[in-house]
N, C-alpha and C positions, 0 to 999 in steps of 0.2 A: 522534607523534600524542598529542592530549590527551586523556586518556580521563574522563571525570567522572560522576558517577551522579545520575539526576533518577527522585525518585521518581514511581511513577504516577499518582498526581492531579498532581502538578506537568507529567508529558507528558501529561495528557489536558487538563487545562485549556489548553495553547501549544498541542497538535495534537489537537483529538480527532477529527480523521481520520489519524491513522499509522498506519502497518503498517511491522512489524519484523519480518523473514526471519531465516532461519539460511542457511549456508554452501549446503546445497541447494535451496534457496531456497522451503522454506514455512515459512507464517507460523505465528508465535509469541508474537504478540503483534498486538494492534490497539487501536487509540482508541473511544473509548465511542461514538462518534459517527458510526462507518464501516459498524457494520450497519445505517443508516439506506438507504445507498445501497449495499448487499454484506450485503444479508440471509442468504444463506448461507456468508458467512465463518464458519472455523472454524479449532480450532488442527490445526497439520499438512498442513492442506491446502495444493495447491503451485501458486505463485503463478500460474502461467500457467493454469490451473483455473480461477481467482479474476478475474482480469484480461489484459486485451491492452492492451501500452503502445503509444498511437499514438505517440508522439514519447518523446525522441528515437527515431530509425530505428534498431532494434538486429537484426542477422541472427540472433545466436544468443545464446537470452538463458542468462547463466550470474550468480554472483555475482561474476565477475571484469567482466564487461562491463556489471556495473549499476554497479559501483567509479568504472567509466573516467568513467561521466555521471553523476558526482556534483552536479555544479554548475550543470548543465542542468535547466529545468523538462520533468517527464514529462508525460506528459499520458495517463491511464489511463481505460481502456475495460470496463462490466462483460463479462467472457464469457461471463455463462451470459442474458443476456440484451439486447433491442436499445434500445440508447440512448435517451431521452427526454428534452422538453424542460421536463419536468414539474417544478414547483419545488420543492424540498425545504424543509419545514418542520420547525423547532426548538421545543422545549417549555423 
């Protein structure tokens, strides 16, 4: 595997909605742009806290079985609140 280092303006400018987990899977990093929509993002806290992934359909989420759907689009859900169709605005 190629492993390379991008600094974090250079990942917040290509993603500034990412979120980066550790092995048990909370997060440890996020994009400048994610507490727009995950106002209570924080670091440590654990991902299934944070979010419910609609898709892909995972039974049991671990970091080995986020691995498997690497190449699949997720499609994540806030959990500490209910959906909206409310548009999100940028400054």
């Amino acid at each position: 595997m190629l492993h390379t280092h991008i600094s974090d303006p250079t990942l917040n400018a290509l993603f500034p909605f990412h979120m980066i987990v550790d092995n048990d899977l909370r997060i440890v990093s996020w994009g400048r742009s994610l507490p727009l929509i995950l106002p209570t993002i924080s670091f440590g806290i654990a991902l299934s806290d944070l979010i419910k992934i609609q898709r892909p359909k995972i039974e049991h989420l671990s970091a080995d079985t986020l691995r498997t759907h690497l190449n699949q689009l997720f499609i994540l859900l806030n959990a500490r609140k209910p959906t909206s169709s409310r548009p999100i605005h940028y400054d």
